[in-house]
C-alpha positions in Angstrom: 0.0 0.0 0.0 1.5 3.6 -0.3 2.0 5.7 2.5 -0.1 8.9 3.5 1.4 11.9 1.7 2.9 9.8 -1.0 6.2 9.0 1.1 7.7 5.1 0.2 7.7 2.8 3.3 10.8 2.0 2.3 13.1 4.8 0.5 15.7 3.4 -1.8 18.1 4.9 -4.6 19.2 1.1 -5.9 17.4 -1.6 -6.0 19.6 -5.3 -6.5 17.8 -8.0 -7.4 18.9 -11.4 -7.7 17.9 -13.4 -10.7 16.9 -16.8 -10.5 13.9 -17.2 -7.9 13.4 -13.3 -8.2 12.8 -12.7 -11.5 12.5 -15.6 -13.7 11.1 -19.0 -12.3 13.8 -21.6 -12.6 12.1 -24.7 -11.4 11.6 -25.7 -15.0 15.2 -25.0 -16.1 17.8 -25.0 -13.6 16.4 -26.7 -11.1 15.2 -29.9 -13.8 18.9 -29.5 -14.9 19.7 -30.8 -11.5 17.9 -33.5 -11.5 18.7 -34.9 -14.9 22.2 -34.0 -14.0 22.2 -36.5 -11.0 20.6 -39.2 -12.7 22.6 -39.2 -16.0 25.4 -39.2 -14.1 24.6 -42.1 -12.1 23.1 -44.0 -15.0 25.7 -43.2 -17.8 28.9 -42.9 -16.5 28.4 -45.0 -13.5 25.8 -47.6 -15.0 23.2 -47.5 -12.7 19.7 -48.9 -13.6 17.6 -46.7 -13.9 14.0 -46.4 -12.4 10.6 -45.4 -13.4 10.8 -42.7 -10.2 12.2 -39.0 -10.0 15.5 -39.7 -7.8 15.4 -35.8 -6.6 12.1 -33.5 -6.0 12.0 -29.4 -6.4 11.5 -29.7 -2.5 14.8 -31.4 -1.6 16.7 -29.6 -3.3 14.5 -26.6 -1.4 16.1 -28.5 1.6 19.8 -28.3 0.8 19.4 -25.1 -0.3 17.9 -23.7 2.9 20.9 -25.0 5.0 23.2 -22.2 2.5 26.9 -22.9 0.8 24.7 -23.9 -2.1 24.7 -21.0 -4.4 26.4 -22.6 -7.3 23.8 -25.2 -8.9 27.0 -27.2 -9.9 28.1 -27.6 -6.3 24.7 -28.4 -5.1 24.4 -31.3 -8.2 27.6 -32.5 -6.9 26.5 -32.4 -3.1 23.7 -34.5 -3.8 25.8 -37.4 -5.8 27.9 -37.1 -3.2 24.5 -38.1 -0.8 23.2 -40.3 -3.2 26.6 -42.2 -3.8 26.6 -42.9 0.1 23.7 -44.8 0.3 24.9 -46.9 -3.0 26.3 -50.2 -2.6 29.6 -48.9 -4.8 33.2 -49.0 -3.0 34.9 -45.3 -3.3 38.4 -45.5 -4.3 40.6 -44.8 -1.7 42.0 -42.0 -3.7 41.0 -39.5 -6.7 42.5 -40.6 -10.3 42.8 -37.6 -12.3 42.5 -37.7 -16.3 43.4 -35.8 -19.2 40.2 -35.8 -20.9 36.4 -36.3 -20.5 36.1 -39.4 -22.4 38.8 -41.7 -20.2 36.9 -40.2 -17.0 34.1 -41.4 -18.1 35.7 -44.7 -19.3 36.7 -44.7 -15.7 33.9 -44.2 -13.9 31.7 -47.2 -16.2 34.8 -49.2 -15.0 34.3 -48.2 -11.3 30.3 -48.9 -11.6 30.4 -52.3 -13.3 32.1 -53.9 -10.7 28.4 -53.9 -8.2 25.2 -54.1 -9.4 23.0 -50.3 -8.4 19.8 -49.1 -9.1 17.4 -46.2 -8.9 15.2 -47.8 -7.5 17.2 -48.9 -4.7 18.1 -45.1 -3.5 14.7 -44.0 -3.9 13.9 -46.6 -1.2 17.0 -45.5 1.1 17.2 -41.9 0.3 15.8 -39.5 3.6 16.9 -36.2 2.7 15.1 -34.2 5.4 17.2 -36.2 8.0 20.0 -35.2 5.9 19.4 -31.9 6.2 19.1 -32.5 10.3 23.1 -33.3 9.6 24.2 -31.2 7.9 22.3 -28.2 8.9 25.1 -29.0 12.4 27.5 -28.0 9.7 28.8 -24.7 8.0 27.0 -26.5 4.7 28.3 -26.8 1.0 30.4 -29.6 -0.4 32.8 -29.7 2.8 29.3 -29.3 4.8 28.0 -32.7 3.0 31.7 -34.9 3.2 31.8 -34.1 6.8 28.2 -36.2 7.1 29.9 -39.0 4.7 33.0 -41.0 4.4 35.0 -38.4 2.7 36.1 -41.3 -0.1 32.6 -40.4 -2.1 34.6 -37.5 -3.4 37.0 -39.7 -5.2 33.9 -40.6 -6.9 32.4 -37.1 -7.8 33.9 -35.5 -10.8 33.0 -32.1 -10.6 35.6 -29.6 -10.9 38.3 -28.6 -13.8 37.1 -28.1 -17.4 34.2 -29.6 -19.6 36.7 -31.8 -21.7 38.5 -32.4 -19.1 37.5 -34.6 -15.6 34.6 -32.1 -14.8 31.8 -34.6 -15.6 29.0 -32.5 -13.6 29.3 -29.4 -15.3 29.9 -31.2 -18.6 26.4 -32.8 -18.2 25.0 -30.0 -16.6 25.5 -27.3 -19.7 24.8 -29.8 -22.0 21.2 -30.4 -20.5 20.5 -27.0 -19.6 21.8 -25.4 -23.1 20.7 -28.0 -25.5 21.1 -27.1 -29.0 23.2 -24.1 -27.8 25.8 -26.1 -25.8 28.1 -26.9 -29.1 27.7 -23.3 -30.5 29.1 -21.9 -26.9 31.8 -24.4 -25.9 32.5 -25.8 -29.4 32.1 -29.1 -28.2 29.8 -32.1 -29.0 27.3 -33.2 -26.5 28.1 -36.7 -25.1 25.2 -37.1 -22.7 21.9 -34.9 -23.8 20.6 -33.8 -27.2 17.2 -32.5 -26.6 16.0 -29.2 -26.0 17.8 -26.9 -23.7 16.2 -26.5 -20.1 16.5 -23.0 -20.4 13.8 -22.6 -22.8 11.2 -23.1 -20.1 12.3 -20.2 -18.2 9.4 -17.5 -17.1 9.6 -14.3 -16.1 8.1 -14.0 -12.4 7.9 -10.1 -12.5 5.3 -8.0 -15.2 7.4 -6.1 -17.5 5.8 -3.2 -17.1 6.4 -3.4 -13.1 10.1 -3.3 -14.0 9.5 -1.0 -15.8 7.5 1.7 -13.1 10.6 0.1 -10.3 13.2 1.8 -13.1 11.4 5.0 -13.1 12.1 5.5 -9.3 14.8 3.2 -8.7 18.4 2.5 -10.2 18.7 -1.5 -10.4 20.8 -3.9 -10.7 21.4 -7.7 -10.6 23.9 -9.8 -8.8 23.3 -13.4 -10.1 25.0 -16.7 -9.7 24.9 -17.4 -13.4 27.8 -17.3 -15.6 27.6 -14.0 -17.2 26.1 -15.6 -21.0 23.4 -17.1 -19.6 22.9 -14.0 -17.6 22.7 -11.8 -20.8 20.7 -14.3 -22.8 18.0 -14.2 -20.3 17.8 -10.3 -20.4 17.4 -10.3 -23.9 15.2 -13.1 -24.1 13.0 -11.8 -21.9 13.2 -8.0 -23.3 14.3 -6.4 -19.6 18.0 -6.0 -20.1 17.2 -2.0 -20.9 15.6 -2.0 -17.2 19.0 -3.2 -15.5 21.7 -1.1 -14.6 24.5 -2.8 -13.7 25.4 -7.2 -13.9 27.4 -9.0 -11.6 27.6 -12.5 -12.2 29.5 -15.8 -11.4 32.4 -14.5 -13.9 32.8 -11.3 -12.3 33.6 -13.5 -9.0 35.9 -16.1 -10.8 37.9 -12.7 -12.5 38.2 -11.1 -9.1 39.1 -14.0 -7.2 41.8 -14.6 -9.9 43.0 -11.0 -9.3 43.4 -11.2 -5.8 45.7 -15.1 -6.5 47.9 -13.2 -8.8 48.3 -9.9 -6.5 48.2 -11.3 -3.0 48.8 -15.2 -3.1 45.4 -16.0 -1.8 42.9 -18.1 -3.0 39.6 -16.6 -2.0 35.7 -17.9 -2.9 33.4 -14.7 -3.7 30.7 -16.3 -4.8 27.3 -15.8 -2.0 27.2 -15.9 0.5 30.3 -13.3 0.1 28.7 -9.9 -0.3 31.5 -9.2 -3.1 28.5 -9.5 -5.9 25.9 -6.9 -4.5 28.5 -5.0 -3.5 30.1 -5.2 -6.6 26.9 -4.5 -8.3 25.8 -0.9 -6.6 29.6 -0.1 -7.5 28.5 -0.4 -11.0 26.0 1.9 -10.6 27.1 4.5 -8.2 30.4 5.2 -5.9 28.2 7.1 -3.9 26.8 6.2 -0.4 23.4 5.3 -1.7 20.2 4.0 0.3 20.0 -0.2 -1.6 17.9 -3.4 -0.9 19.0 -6.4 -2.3 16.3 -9.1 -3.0 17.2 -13.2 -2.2 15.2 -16.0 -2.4 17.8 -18.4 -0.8 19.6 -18.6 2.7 23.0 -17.3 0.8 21.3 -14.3 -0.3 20.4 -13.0 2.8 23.7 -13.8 4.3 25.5 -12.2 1.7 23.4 -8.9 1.7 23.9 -8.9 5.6 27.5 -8.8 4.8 27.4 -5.9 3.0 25.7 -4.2 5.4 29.4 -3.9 7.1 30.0 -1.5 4.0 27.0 0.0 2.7 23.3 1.5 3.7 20.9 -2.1 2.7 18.1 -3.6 3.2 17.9 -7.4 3.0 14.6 -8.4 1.3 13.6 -12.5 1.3 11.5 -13.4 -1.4 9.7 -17.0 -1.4 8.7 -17.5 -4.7 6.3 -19.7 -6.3 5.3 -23.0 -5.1 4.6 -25.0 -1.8 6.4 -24.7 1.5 5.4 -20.9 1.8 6.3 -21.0 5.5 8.7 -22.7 5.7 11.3 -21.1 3.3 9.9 -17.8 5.1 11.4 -18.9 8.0 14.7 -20.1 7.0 14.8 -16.4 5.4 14.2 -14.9 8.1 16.4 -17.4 10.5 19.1 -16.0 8.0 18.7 -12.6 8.3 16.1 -11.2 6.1 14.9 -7.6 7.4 11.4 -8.3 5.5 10.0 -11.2 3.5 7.8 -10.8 0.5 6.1 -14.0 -1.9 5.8 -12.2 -5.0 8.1 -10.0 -6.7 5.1 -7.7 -7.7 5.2 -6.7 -4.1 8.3 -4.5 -4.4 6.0 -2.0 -6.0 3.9 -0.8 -3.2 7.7 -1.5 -1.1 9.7 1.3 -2.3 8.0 3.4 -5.0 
């Protein structure tokens, strides 16, 4: 609602927004390129049978996402083969090979799984991810978060780092499901695993246009996303709102900085949320000036990170749950995370600040 005498209840001169969750519905893309991920890695490269069931729901992955460290879809794909693995009747290696290309790790892992005799059907039955949680919600969370609950020897089994045609068999299967047709044209390499349609197109915007539009008119805004900066851009265009944004901080922003900071100081550091460097990094863009900002989260990193700023600059941490089921609950672990205010609907920034 506005405010007697047309003041905002919530004066702002930027406005950061986070992208997936906030303004375009993911549940269709990203997170159905999780689950695809986890299962075509278990089937094809480690020869799993697989099962009439889904091995991973929207609302699991709600649950490792709510314990925070998760930020990176590619981590959290990894974290939950690394859960999944566990409960597998597979013996880890008692250390990590390392390869020079994606085809002998994969010839390598088909060795590794045709030794025991797995199935689908068989972690679908064993799986309990909400006591999972229970774990590793006693933990800082992330991949470290997830081998401290396991024998750390899964990892051996986990290829999920390094480049696409190299050992990194997660993110290889990952892009390839989530770009489709456009996977070859960006890494000029051919698929292996997926050659359907690209996850991405079922992407929808969660916020009108023209509300974007009306937030620009009062507002400066910005975006600091997780996604590599590409599919940052394509969305904007695809979508028709990149003339709305302002300033774009994404994953390779974090990777170029934190690549700076090796070469200048020795130190490896990880900027990525729930590091405040992206929001930060993303007013910057806009203005050096001490401005008035909210940044808007839908995820316990979000709110952590936009807390960290606040050691720096004058922000508001807005929680947003999103679409679907568990309204309450990811309220709370928004709030439990440091969320100043939690709205469902995007549309709601509106009446907020202008």
């Amino acid at each position: 609602m506005k405010c007697k005498g047309n003041r905002r209840p919530f004066p702002l001169d930027v406005l950061i927004l986070d992208m997936d969750g906030v303004l375009i519905d993911v549940t269709k893309s990203y997170r159905e390129t999780i689950k695809k991920t986890v299962q075509l890695y278990l089937e094809d490269s480690l020869g799993f049978k697989g099962g009439k069931g889904v091995l991973v729901s929207d609302e699991e992955i709600s649950l490792f996402k709510e314990i925070g460290g998760f930020n990176n879809d590619w981590d959290l794909t990894s974290g939950l083969l690394l859960y999944f693995l566990s409960l597998s009747n597979l013996v880890p290696p008692l250390r990590k090979s390392h390869f020079h290309s994606i085809g002998e790790t994969i010839q390598y892992l088909r060795f590794l799984g045709s030794n025991c005799s797995n199935d689908i059907e068989t972690l679908l039955k064993k799986k309990d991810i909400p006591d999972f949680k229970t774990r590793l919600a006693k933990t800082m969370g992330g991949l470290k978060g997830v081998s401290s609950c396991i024998d750390p020897a899964w990892k051996n089994l986990v290829y999920g780092s390094g480049d696409l045609n190299g050992e990194n068999v997660v993110k290889r299967i990952f892009q390839e499901v989530y770009l489709g047709k456009r996977f070859q044209s960006y890494y000029h390499l051919r698929p292996i695993f997926y050659r359907g349609e690209g996850l991405y197109t079922r992407e929808k915007l969660l916020i009108k246009k023209d509300t974007l539009k009306e937030l620009s008119r009062y507002l400066r805004l910005g975006i600091a996303s997780g996604r590599p900066r590409m599919e940052a851009r394509w969305a904007l265009k695809q979508f028709g709102i990149e003339n709305y944004i302002q300033s774009l901080v994404t994953l390779d922003d974090c990777q170029e900085e934190e690549e700076r900071v090796l070469q200048n100081t020795g130190r490896r550091v990880h900027l990525s949320k729930p590091h405040p460097f992206s929001i930060l990094e993303a007013i910057r863009k806009i203005t050096p000036e001490k401005v008035r900002s909210a940044y808007v989260g839908d995820v316990v990193d979000d709110m952590l990170a936009a807390n960290k700023a606040k050691k720096e600059v004058d922000i508001l941490a807005i929680g947003c749950t999103g679409p679907g089921r568990n309204q309450s609950i990811r309220r709370k672990a928004l709030i439990h995370a440091g969320a100043d205010l939690v709205i469902q609907n995007p549309e709601e920034l509106l009446h907020l600040v202008v």
